[in-house]
C-alpha positions in Angstrom: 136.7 50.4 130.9 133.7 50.3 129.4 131.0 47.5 129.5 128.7 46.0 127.1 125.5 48.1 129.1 127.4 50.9 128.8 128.2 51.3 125.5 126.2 53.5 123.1 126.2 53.8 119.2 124.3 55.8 116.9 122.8 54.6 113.5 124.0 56.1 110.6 126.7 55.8 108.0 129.8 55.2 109.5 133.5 53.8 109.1 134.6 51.9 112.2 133.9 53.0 116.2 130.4 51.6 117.8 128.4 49.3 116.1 124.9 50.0 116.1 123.2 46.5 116.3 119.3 46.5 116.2 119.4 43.2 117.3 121.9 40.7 118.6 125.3 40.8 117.6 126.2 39.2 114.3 129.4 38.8 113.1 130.2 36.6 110.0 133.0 34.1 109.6 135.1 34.1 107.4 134.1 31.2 104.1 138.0 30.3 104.0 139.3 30.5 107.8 136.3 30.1 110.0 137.3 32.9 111.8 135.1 36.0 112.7 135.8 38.5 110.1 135.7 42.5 111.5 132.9 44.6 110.3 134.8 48.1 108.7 131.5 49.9 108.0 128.0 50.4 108.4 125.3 51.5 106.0 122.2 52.7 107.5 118.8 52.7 105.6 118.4 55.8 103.7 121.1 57.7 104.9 123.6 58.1 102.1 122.1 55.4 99.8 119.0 55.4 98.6 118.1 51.7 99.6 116.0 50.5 102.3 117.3 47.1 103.9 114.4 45.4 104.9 112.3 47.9 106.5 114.7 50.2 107.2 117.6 48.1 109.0 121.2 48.3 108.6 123.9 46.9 106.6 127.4 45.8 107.3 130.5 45.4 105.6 132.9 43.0 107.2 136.8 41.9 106.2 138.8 39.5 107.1 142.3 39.9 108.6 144.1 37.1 107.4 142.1 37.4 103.8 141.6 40.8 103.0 140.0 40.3 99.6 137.6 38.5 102.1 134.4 40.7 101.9 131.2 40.0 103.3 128.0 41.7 103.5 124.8 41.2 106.3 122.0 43.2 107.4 119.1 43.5 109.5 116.1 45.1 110.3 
């Protein structure tokens, strides 16, 4: 098993796996549920799109799973 020390994710584009947080975790809840939605990909700063969030942070894409036409969007820096 692996713990939350142990884990490791690198930045970049990506569909599913490891999260790269630059902060603190932050999921979002879902607007009709309340429940915590799953993020389903990442968007890095740069890396495929040519759009800086914030000052170079990250984006992510999260879903509901009781509501999939649930979409939300947060980043960070």
């Amino acid at each position: 098993m692996i713990n939350q020390s142990e884990r490791f994710a690198l930045a970049g584009d990506k569909l599913g796996g490891w999260l790269d947080w630059p902060q603190n975790l932050d999921y979002i809840a879902c607007p009709r549920c309340d429940r915590r939605m799953d993020v389903i990909f990442q968007i890095d700063s740069s890396c495929t799109l040519p759009h800086y969030f914030m000052d170079g942070g990250m984006a992510w894409v999260s879903q509901c799973k009781d509501h999939p036409d649930v979409l939300a969007l947060n980043w960070s820096s």
